[in-house]
N, CA, C and O of each residue as an XYZ file, in Angstrom:
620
protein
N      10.567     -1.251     -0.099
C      10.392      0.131     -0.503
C       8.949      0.575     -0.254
O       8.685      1.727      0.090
N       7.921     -0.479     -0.458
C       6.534     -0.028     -0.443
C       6.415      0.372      0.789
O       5.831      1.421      1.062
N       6.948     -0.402      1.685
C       6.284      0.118      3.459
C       6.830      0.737      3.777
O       6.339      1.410      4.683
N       8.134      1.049      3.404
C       9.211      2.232      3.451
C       8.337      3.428      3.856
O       8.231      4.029      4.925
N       7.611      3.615      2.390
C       7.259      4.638      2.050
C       6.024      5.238      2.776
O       5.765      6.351      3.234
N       5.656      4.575      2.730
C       3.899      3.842      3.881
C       4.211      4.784      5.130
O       3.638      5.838      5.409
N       5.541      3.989      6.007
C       5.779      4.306      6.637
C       6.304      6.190      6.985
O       6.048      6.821      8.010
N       7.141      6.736      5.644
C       7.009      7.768      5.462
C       5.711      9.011      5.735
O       5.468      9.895      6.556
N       5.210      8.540      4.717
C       3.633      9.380      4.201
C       3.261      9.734      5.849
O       3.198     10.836      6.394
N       3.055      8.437      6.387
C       1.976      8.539      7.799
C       2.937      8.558      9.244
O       2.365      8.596     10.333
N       4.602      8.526      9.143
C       4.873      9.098     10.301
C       6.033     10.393     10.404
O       6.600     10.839     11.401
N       6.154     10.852      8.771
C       7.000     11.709      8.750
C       6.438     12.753      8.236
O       6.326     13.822      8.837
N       5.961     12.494      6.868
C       5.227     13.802      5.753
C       3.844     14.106      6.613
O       3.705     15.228      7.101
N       3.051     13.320      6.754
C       1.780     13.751      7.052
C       1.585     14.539      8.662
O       0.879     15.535      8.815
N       2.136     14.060      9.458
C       2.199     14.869     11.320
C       3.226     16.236     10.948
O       3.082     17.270     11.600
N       4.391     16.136      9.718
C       5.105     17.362      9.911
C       4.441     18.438      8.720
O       4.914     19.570      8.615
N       3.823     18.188      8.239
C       3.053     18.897      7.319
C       2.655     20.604      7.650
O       3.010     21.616      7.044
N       1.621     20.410      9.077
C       1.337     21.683      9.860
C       2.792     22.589     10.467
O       2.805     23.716     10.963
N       3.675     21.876     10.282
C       5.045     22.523     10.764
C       5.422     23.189      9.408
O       5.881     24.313      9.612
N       5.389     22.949      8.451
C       6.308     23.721      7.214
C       5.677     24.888      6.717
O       4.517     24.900      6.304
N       6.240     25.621      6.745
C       5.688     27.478      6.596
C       4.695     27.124      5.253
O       5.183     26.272      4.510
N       3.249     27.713      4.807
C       3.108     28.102      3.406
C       3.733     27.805      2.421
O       3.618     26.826      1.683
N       4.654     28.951      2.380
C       5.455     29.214      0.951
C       6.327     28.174      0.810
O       7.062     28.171     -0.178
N       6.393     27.195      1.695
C       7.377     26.222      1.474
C       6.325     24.815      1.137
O       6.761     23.715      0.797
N       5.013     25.121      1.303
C       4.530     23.670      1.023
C       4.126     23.321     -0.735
O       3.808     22.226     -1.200
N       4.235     24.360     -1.314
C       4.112     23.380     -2.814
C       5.173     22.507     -3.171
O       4.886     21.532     -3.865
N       6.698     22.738     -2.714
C       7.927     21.810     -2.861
C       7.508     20.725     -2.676
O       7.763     19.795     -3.442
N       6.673     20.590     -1.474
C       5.958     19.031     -1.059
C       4.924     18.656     -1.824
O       4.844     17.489     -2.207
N       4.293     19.284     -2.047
C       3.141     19.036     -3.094
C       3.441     18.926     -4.413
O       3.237     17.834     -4.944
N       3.874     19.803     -5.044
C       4.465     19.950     -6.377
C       5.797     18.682     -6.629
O       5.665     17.975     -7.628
N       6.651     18.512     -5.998
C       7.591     18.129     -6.268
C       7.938     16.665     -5.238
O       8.093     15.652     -5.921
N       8.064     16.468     -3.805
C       8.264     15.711     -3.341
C       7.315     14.668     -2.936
O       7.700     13.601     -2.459
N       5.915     15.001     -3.145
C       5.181     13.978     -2.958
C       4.722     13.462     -4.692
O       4.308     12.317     -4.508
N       4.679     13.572     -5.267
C       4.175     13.181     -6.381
C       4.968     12.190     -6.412
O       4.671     10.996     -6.462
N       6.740     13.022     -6.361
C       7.673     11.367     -6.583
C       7.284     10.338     -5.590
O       7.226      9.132     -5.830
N       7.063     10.816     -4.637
C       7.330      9.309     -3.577
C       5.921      8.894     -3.697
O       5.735      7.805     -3.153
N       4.579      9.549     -4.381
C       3.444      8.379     -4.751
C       4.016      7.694     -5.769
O       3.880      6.471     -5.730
N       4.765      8.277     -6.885
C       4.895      7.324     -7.778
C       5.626      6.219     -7.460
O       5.345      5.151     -8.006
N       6.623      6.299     -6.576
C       7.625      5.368     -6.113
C       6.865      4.234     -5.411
O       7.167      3.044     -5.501
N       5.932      4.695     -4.764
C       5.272      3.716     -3.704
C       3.853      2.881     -4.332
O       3.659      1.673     -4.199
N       3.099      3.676     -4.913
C       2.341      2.805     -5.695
C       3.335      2.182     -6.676
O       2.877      1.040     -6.653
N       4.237      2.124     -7.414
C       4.778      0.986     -8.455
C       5.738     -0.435     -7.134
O       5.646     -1.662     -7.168
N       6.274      0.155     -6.488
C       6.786     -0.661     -5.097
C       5.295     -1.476     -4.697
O       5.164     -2.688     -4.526
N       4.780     -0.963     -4.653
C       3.117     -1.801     -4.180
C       2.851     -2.542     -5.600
O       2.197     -3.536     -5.284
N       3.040     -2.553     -7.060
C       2.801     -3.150     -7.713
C       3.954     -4.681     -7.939
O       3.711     -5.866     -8.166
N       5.145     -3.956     -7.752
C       5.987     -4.741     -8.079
C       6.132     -6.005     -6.296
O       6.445     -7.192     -6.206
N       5.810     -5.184     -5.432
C       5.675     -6.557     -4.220
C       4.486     -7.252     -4.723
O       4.497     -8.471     -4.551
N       3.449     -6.741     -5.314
C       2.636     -7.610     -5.308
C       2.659     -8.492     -6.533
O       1.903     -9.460     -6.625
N       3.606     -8.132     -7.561
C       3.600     -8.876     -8.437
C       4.731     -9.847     -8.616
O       4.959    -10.588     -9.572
N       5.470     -9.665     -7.359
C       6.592    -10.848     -7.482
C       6.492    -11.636     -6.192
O       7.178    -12.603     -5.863
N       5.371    -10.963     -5.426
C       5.364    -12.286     -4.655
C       3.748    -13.414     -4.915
O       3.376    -14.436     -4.340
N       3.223    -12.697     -5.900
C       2.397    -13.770     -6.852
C       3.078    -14.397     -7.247
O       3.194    -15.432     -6.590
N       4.113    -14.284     -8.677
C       5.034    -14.511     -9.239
C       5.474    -16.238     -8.362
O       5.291    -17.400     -8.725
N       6.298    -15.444     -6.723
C       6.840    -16.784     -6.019
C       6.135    -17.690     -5.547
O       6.485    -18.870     -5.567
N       4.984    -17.255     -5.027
C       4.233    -18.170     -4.873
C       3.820    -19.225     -6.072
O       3.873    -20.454     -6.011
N       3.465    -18.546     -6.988
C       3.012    -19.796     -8.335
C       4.424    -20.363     -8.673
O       4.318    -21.485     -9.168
N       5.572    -19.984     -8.572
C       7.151    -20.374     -8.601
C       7.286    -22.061     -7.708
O       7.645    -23.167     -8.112
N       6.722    -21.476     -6.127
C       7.305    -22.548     -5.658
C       5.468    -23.470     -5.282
O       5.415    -24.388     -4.463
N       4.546    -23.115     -5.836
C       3.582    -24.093     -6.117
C       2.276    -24.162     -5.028
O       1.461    -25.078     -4.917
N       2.370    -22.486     -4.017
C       1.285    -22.709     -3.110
C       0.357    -21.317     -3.579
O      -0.539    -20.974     -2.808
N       0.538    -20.670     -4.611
C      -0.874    -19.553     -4.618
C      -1.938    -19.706     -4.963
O      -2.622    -18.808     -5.454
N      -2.356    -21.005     -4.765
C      -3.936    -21.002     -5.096
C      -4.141    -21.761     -3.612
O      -5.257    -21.530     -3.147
N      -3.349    -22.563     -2.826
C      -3.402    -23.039     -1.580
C      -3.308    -21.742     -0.647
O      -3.990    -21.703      0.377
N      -2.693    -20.968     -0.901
C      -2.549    -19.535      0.355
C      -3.538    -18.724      0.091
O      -4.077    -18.116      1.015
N      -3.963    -18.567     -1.253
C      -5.460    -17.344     -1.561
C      -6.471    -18.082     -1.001
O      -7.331    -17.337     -0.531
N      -6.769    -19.512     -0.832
C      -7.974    -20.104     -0.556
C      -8.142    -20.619      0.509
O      -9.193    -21.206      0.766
N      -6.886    -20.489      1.592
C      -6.394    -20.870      3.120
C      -6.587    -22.170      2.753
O      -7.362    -22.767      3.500
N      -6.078    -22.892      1.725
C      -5.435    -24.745      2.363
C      -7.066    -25.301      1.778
O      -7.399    -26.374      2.282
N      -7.728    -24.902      1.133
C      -9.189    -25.454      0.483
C      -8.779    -25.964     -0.262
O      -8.882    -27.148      0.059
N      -8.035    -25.843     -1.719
C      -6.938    -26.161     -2.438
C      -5.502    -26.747     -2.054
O      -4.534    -26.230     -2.612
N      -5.292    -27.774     -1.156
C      -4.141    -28.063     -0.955
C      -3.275    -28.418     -1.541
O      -3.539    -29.109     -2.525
N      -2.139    -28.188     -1.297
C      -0.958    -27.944     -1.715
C       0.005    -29.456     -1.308
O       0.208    -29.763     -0.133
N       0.469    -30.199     -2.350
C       0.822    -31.770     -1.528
C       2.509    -31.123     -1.381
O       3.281    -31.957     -0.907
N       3.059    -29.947     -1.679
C       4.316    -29.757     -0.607
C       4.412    -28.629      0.426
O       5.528    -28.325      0.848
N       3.543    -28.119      0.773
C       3.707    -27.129      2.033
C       2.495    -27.661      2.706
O       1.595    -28.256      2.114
N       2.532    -27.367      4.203
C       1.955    -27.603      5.709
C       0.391    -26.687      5.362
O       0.306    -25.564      4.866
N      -0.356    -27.288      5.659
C      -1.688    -26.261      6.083
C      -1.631    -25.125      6.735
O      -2.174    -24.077      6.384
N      -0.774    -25.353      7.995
C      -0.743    -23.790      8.636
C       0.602    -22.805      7.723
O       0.611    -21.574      7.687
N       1.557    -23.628      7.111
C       2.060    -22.363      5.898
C       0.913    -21.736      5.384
O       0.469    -20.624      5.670
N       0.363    -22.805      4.372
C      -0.303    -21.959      3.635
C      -1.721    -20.857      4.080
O      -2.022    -19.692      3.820
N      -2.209    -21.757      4.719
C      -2.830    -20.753      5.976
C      -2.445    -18.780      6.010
O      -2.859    -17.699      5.592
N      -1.222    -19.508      6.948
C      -0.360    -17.760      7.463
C       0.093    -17.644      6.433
O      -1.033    -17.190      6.636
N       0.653    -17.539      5.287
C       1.127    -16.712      4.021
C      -0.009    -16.020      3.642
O      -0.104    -14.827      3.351
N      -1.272    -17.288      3.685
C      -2.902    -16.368      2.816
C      -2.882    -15.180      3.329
O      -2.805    -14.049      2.849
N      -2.990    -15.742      4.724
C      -2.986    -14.443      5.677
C      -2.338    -13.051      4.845
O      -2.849    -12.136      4.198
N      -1.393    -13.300      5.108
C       0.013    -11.880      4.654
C      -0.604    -11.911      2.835
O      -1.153    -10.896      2.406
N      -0.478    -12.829      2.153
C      -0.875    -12.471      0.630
C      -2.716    -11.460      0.383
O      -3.094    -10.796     -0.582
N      -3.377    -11.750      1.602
C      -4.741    -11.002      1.353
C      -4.398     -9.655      1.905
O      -4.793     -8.692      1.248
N      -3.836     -9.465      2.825
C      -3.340     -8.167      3.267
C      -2.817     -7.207      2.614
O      -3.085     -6.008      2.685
N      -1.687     -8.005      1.651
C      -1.050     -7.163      0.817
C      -1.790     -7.116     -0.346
O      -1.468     -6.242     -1.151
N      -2.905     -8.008     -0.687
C      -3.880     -7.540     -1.834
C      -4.498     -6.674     -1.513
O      -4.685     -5.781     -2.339
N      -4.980     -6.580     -0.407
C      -5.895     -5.459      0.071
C      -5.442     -4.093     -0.119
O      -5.936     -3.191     -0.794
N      -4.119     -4.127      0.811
C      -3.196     -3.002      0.696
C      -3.038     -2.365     -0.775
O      -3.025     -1.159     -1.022
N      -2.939     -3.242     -1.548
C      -1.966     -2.826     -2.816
C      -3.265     -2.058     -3.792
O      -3.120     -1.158     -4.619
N      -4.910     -2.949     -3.258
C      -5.860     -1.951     -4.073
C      -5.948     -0.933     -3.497
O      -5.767      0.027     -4.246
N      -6.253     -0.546     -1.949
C      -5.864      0.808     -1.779
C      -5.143      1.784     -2.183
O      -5.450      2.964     -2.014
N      -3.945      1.317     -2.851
C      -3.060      2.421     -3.149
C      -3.487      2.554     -4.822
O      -3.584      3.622     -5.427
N      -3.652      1.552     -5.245
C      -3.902      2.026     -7.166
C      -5.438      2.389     -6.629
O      -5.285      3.601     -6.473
N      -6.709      2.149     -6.275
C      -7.801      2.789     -6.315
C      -8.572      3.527     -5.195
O      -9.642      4.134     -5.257
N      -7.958      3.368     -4.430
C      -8.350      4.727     -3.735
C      -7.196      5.841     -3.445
O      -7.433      6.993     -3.810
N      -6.183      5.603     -2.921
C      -5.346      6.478     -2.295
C      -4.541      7.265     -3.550
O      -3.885      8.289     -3.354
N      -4.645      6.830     -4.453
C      -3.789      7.169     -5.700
C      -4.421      8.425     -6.603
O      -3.868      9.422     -7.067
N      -5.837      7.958     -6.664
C      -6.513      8.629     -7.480
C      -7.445      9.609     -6.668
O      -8.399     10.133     -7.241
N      -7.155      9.884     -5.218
C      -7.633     10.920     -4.315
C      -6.334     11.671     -4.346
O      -6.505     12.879     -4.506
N      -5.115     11.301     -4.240
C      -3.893     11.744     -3.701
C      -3.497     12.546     -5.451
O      -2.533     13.310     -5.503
N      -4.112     12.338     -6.413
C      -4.131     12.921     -7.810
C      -5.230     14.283     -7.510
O      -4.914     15.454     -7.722
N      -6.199     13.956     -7.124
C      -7.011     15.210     -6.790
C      -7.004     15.910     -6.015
O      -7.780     16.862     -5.931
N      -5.925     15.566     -5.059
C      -6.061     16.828     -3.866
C      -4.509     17.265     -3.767
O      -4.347     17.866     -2.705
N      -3.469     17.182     -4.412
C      -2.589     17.991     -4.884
C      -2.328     17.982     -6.338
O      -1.204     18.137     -6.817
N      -3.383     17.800     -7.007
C      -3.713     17.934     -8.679
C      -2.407     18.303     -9.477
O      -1.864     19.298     -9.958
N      -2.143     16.537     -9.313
C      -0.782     15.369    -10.116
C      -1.407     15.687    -11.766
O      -2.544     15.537    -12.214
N      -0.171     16.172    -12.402
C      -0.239     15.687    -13.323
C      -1.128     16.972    -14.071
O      -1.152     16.894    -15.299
N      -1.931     18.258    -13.399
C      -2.422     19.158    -13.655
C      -3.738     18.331    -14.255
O      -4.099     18.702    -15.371
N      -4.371     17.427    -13.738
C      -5.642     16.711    -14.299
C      -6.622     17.313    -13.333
O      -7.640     17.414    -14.017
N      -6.871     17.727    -12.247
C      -8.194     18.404    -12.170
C      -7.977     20.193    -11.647
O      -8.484     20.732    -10.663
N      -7.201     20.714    -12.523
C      -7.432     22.530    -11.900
C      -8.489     23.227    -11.185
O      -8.385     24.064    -10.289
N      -9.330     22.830    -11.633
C     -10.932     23.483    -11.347
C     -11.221     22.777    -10.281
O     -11.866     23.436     -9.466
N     -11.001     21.692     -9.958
C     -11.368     21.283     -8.453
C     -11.550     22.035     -7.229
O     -10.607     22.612     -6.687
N     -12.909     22.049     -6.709
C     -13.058     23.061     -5.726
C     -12.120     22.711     -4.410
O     -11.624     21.598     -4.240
N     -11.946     23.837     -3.491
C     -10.847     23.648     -2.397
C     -11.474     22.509     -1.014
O     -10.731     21.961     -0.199
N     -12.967     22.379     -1.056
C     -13.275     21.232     -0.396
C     -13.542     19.999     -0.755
O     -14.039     19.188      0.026
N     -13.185     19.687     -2.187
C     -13.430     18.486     -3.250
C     -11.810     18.188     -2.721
O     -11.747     17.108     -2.133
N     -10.501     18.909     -2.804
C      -9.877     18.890     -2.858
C      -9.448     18.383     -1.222
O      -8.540     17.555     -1.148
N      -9.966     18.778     -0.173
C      -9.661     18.243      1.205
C     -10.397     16.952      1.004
O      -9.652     15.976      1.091
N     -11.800     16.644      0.730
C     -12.373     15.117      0.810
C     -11.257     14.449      0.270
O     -10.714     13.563      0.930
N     -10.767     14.822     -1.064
C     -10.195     13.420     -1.422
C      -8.602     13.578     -0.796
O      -7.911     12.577     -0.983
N      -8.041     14.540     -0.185
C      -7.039     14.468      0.606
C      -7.043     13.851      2.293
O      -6.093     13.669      3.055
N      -8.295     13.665      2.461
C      -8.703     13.311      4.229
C      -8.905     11.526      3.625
O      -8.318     10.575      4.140
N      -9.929     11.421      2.370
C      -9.847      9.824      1.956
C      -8.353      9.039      1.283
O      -8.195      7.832      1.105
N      -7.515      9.986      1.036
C      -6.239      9.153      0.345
C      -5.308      9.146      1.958
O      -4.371      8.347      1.963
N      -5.499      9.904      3.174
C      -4.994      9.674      4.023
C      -5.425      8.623      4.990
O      -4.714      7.990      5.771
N      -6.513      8.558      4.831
C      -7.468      7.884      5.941
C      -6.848      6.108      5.687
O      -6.439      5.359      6.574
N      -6.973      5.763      3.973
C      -6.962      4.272      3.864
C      -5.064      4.568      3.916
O      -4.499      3.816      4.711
N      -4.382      5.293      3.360
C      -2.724      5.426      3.969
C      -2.434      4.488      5.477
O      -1.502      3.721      5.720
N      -3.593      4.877      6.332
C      -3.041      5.207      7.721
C      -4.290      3.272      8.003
O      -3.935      2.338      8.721
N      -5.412      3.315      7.296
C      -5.702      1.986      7.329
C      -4.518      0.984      6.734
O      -4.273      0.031      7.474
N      -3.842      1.050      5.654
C      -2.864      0.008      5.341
C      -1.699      0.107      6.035
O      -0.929     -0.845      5.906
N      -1.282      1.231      6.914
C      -0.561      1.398      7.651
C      -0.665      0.550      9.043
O       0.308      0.100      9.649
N      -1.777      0.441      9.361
C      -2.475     -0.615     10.286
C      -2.015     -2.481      9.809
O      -1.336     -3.434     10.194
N      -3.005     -2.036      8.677
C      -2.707     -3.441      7.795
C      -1.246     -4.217      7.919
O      -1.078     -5.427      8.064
N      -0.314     -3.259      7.828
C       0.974     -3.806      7.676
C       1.680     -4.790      8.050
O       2.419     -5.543      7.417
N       1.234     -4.701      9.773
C       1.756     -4.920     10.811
C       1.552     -6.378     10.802
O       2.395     -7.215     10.480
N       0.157     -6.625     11.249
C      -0.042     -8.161     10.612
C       0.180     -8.569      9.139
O       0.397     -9.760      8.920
N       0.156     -7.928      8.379
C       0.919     -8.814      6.905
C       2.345     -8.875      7.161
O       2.802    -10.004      6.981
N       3.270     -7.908      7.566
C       4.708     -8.242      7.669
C       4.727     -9.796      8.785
O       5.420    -10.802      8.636
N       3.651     -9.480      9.929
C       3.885    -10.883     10.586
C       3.622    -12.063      9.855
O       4.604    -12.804      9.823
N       2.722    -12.448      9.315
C       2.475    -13.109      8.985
C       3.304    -13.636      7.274
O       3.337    -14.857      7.118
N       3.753    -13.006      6.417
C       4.744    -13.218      5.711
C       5.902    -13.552      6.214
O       6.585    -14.325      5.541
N       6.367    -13.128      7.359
C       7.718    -13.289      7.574
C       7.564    -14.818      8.589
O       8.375    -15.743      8.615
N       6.066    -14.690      9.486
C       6.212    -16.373     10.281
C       5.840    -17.004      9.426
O       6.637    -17.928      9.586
N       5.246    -17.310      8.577
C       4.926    -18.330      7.661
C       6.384    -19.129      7.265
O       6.368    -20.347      7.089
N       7.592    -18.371      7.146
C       8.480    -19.082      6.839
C       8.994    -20.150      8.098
O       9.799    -21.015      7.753
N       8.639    -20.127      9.272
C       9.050    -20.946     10.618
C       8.307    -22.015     10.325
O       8.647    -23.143     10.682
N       6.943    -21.713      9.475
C       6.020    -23.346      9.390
C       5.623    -24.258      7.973
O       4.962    -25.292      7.871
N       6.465    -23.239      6.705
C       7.118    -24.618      6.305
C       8.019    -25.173      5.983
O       7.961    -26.388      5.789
């Protein structure tokens, strides 16, 4: 669901944005993006908290956070290796979305009615910075999905 959404924001909502008349863009603002931040930052909490979760489950997350410094006497070095890989990515990813992209993406379609008074170019900075790291973890992805998903070929 998290990259789902990822994937949304930066190849559907954000390029068709300049296409939707005015009077039709608070629906998106007001109403359809708020849900799908909320959806996607808790999807970013909950991947990241159940694949901590599996990792300490099946006995390599202190061997994959530390690339194999900490070894692990039942998985391969290069598992734990390429999982670190994909587990730092998606840490990375997942602070982007609770501290930067979340709390810019609150101020520049002012979620929640928490900043009114926000001036209209306070309001583009933190809409150009909640897009900018969007479209960086959007990058990110690519190698964390690889690397989560080959890690399973090596152990």
């Amino acid at each position: 669901m998290w990259i789902g959404l990822l994937y949304y924001f930066n190849f559907v909502q954000i390029p068709n944005m300049p296409k939707i008349p005015d009077e039709q863009k608070p629906a998106i603002g007001k109403v359809i993006a708020p849900a799908a931040l909320f959806w996607f930052r808790w999807a970013a909490m909950a991947t990241l908290g159940f694949g901590i979760a599996l990792a300490g489950a099946r006995g390599y997350l202190i061997s994959a956070y530390t690339f194999n410094l900490a070894p692990s006497a039942s998985f391969s070095g290069s598992f734990v290796v390429f999982i670190g890989i994909g587990m730092w990515l998606a840490t990375i990813m997942w602070f982007n979305v609770w501290f930067v992209i979340w709390p810019n993406q609150q101020k520049a379609l002012n979620i929640g009615n928490k900043y009114p008074d926000l001036a209209a170019d306070a309001k583009a900075k933190a809409g150009r910075t909640a897009m900018l790291f969007s479209r960086t973890n959007t990058f990110l992805s690519v190698p964390m999905l690889v690397a989560m998903t080959g890690a399973q070929t090596l152990g």
